[in-house]
SEDOTI-37849 format. One line per field, with one value per residue (C-alpha): residue number from 0; residue in one letter; chain; z, y, x. Coordinates in steps of 0.05 Angstrom, whole numbers. Each point is the difference from the previous one (the first is absolute). Layout:
# SEDOTI-37849
n	NUM  ...
res	A  ...
chain	A  ...
z	Z  ...
y	Y  ...
x	X  ...
END
This chain:
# SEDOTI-37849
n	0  1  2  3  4  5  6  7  8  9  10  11  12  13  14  15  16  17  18  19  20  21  22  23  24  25  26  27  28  29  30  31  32  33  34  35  36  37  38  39  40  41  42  43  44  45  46  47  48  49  50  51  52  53  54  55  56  57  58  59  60  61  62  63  64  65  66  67  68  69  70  71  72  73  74  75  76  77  78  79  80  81  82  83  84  85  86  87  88  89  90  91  92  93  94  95  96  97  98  99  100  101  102  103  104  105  106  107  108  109  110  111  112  113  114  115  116  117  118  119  120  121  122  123  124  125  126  127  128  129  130  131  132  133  134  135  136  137  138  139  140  141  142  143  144  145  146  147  148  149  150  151  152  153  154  155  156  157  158  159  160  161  162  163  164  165  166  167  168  169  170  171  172  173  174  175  176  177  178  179  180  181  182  183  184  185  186  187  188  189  190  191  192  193  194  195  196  197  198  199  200  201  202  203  204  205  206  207  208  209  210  211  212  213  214  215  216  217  218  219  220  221  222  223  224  225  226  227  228  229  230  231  232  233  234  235  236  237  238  239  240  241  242  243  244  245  246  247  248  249  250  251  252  253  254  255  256  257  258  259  260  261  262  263  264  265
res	X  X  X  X  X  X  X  X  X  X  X  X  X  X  X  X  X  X  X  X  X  X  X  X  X  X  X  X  X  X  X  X  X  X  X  X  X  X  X  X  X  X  X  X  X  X  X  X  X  X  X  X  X  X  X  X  X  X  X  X  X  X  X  X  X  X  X  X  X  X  X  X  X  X  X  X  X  X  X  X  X  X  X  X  X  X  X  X  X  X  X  X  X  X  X  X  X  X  X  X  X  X  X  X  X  X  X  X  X  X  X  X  X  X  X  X  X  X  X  X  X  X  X  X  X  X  X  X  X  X  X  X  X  X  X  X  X  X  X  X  X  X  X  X  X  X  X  X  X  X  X  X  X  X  X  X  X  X  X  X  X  X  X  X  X  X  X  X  X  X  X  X  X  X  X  X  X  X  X  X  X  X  X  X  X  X  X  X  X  X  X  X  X  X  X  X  X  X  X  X  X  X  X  X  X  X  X  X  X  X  X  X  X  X  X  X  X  X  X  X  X  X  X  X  X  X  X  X  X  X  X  X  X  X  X  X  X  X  X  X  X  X  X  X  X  X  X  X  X  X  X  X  X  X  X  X  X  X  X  X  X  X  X  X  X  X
chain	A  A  A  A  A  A  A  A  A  A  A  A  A  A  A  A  A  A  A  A  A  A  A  A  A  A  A  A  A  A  A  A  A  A  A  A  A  A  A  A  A  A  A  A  A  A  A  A  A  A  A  A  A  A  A  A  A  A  A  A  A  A  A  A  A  A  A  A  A  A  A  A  A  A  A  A  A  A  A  A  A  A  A  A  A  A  A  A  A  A  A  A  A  A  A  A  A  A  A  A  A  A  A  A  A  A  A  A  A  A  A  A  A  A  A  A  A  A  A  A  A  A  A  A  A  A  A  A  A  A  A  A  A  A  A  A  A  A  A  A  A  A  A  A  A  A  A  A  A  A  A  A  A  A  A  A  A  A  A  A  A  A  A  A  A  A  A  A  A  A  A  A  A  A  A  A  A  A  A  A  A  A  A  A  A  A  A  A  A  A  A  A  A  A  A  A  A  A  A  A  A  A  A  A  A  A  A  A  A  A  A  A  A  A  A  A  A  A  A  A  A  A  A  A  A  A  A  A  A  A  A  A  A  A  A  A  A  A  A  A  A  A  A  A  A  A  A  A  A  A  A  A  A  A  A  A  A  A  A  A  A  A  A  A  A  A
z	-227  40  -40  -8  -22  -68  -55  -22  -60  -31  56  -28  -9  62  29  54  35  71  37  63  39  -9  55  26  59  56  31  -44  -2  43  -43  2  -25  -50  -24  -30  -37  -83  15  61  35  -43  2  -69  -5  -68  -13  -63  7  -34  50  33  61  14  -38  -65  -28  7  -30  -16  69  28  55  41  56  3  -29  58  40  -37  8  88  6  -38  48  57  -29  -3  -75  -72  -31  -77  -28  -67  -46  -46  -24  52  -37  7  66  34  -55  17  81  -28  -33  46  -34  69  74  10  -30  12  -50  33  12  33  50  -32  14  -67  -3  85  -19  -52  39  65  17  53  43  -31  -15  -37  7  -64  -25  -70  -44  -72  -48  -68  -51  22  -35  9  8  1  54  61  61  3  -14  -67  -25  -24  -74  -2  -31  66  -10  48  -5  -11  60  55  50  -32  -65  44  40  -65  -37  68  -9  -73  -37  -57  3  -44  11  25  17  56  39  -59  -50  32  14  -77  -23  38  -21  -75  9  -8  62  35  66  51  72  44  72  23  13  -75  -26  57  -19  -79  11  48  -58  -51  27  -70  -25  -38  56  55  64  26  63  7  65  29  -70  5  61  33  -14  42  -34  12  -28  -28  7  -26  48  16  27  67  36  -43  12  77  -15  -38  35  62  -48  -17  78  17  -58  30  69  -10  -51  -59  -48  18  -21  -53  -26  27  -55  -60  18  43  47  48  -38  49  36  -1
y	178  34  8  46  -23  25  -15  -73  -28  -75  -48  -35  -70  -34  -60  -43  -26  -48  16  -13  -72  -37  -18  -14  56  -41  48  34  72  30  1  78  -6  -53  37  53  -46  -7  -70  -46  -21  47  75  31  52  47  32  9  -48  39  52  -9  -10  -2  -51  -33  -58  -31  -72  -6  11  52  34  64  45  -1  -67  -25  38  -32  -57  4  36  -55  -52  53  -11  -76  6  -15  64  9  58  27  41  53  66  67  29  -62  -8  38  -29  -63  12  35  -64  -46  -31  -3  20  48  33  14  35  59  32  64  16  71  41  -21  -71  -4  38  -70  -54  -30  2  -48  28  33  -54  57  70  15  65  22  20  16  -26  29  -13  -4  78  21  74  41  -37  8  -1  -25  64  5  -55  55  -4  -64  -66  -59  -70  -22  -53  53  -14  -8  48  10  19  55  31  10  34  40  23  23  -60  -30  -81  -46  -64  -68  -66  -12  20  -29  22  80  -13  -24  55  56  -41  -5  82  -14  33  52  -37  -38  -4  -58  -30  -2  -73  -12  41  -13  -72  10  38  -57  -55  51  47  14  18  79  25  56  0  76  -2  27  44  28  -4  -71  -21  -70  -46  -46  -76  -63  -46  13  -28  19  43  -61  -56  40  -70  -19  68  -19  -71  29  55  -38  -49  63  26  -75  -6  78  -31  -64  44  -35  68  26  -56  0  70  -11  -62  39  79  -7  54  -4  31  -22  62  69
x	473  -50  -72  -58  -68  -18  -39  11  -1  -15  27  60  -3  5  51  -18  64  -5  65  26  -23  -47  -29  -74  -12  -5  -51  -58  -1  -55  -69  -2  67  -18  -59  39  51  -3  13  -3  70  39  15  5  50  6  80  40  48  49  15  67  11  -81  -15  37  25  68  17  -66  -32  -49  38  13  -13  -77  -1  31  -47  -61  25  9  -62  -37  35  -21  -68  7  -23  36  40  -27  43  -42  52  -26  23  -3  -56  -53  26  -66  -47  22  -17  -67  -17  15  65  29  -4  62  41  72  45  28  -75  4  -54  -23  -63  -32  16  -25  -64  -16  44  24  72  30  63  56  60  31  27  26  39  2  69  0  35  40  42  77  28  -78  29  -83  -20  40  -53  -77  -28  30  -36  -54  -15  40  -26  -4  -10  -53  -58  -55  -46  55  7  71  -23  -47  56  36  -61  -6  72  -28  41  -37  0  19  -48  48  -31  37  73  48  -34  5  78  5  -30  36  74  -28  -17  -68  -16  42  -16  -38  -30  14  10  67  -8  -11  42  53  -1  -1  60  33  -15  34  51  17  -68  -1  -38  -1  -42  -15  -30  -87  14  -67  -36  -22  -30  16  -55  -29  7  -54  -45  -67  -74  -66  -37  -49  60  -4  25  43  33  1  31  47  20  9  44  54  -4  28  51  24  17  31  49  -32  -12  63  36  -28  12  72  5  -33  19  66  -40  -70  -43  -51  19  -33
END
């Protein structure tokens, strides 16, 4: 679920969860590095957690794609993974206020959110389908989703390609909710990455939905992890972190487990 930076709201209440080892970093981070962290020895990192297959929760543990790359860049980093769930919308107040150090939840790298925020290296290329309501008979390609009501979380960069495609959108806290809606006929659709929605529709084959492709009218995004402007080395560290996890085949392993596809690939 690729996102745009809006207005935000009240930040959601916020849950603090330690996952992954627990282990003391057996080398300290470098003190530019350090200097830059919310808290020393650990790296903070702000997601949904409920976000399939980024990040969610199954038998009551934290896991997923960029979970499981917070949790070997952290090791990269020699420092303790903290993941921090809240809801899409407080995800950027949270970074503002210093809730956390990164953020990784499907962030896509766009002009406006670059202009406030630093973005490490792409660990994503992600596509975009939409998805209807199975017998959906007005809405046939992406251009007819003019005049039509689309479930998006209102400041994502979905919800933006829709209103630029003259849709009207229906506000959703977060990717189940927007499916819900569009199966309950709430909402006459909804904008997503293929890897979401791919993956939804792999977990339920059966589910009353159709996927109609984007074409040209959605561009492919460019997917990574983001920093306040300031964290400048702890950009670098991390950075350097996803470069390494690229060539020892870590990240496309990875997306191989979660998306049955590299999307590491352009």
């Amino acid at each position: 679920m690729k996102k745009l930076l809006g207005l935000l709201g009240a930040t959601a209440a916020v849950f603090l969860l330690a996952v992954g080892p627990t282990f003391t970093p057996s080398h300290a981070a470098s003190k530019a590095v350090t200097a830059e962290l919310n808290k020393k020895g650990t790296l903070q990192i702000g997601l949904e957690g409920t976000y399939q297959p980024y990040g969610y929760h199954e038998d009551g543990k934290l896991v997923g794609y960029e979970v499981e790359i917070g949790k070997a860049v952290a090791k990269k980093l020699n420092l303790k993974p903290v993941f921090v769930e809240t809801q899409f919308d407080s995800l950027i107040a949270g970074l503002n206020g210093n809730k956390y150090d990164l953020v990784l939840n499907d962030m896509a790298a766009t002009k406006e959110r670059k202009a406030k925020y630093l973005f490490t290296s792409p660990y994503i290329y992600s596509k975009s389908q939409l998805a209807v309501k199975k017998g959906n008979k007005q809405i046939k390609k992406i251009t007819d989703i003019k005049g039509k009501k689309m479930a998006q979380t209102t400041s994502s960069n979905n919800a933006a390609d829709a209103q630029r495609l003259g849709a009207t959108i229906v506000s959703s806290s977060g990717f189940a909710q927007s499916i819900a809606l569009v199966q309950q006929g709430r909402a006459d659709g909804t904008i997503n990455s293929i890897d979401a929605l791919g993956a939804y529709m792999k977990q339920k084959p059966n589910a009353n939905i159709k996927l109609i492709s984007t074409g040209s009218s959605v561009k492919t995004q460019k997917i990574g992890g983001m920093l306040n402007k300031k964290d400048t080395d702890l950009r670098k560290s991390v950075n350097k972190a996803l470069k390494s996890l690229k060539q020892d085949g870590t990240l496309k392993n990875l997306s191989q487990k979660y998306f049955g596809t590299d999307v590491t690939k352009k």
